[in-house]
NULORO-549717 format. One record per residue (C-alpha): residue number from 0; residue in one letter; x, y, z. Coordinates in steps of 0.001 Angstrom, whole numbers, always signed. Example, Ala and Ser with C-alpha at 12.3 -4.5 7.8 and 13.67 -1.06 7.14 Angstrom:
NULORO-549717
+---------+-------+---------+---------+---------+
| lumdren | romar |      px |      py |      pz |
+---------+-------+---------+---------+---------+
|       0 |     a |  +12300 |   -4500 |   +7800 |
|       1 |     s |  +13670 |   -1060 |   +7140 |
+---------+-------+---------+---------+---------+
end
This chain:
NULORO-549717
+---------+-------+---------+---------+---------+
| lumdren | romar |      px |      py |      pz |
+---------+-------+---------+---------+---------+
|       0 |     x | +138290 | -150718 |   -3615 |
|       1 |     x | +137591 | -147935 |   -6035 |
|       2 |     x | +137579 | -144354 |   -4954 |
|       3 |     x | +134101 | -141869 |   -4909 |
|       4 |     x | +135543 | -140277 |   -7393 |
|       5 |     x | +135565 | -143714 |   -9533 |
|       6 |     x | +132150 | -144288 |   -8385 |
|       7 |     x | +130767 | -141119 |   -9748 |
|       8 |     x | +132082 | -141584 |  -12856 |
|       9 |     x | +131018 | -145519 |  -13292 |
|      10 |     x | +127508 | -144191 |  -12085 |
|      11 |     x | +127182 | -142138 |  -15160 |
|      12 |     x | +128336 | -144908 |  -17595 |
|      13 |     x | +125198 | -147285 |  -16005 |
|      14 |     x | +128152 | -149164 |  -14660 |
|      15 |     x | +127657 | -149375 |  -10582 |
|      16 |     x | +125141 | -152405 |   -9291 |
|      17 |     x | +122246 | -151753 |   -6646 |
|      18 |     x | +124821 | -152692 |   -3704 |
|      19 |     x | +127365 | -150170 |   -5407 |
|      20 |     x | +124923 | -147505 |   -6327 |
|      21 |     x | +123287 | -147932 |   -1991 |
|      22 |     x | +127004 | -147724 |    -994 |
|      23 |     x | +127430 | -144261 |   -3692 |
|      24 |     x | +124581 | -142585 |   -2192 |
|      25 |     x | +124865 | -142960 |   +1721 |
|      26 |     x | +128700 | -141605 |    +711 |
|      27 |     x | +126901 | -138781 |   -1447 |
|      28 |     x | +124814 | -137941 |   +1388 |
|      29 |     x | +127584 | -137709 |   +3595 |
|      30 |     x | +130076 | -135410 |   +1429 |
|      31 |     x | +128861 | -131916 |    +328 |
|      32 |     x | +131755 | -132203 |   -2102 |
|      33 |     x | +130822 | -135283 |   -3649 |
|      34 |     x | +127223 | -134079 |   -3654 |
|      35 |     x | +127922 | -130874 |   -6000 |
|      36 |     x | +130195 | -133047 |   -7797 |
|      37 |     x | +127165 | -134840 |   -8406 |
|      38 |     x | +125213 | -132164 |   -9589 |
|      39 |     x | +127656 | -130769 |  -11523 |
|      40 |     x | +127983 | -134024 |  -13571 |
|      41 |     x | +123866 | -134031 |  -13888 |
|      42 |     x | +124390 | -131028 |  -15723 |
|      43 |     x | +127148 | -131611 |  -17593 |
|      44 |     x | +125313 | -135132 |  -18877 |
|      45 |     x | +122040 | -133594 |  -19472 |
|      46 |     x | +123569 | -131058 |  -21923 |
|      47 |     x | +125812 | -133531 |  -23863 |
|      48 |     x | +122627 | -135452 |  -24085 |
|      49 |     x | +120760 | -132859 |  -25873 |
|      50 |     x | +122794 | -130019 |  -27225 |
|      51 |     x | +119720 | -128801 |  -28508 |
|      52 |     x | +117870 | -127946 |  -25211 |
|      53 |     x | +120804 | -126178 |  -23585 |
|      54 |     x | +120164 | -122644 |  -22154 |
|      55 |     x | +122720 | -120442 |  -22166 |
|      56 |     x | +122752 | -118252 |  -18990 |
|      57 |     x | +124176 | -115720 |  -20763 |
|      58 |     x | +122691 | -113800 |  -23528 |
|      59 |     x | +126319 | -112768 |  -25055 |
|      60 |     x | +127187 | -116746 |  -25488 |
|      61 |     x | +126968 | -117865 |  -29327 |
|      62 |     x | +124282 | -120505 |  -29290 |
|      63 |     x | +125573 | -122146 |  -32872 |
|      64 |     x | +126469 | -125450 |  -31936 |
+---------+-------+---------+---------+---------+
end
């Protein structure tokens, strides 16, 4: 059996199955931890995804990528 941790991962590489992704979020939904792990990876995805449409909260941070 692999960990949540595992399962957060493999849910970001499209790797988890509907019975493995049902199983993911009743755990999510049951961890605060887990959950802003969660978010936190969102994030983290949605900028790699697009370096180009990345805010930077803070006007001071160089924005040459």
């Amino acid at each position: 059996m692999i960990s949540n941790e595992e399962k957060l991962s493999a849910l970001f590489d499209g790797e988890l199955d509907a019975a493995e992704l049902d199983e993911f979020i009743d755990a999510v939904s049951d961890d605060p931890m887990l959950e802003n792990k969660m978010s936190l990876y969102s994030l983290l995805s949605l900028s790699m995804a697009d370096r180009n449409k990345a805010i930077p909260i803070n006007k001071n941070v160089n924005t040459s990528f």
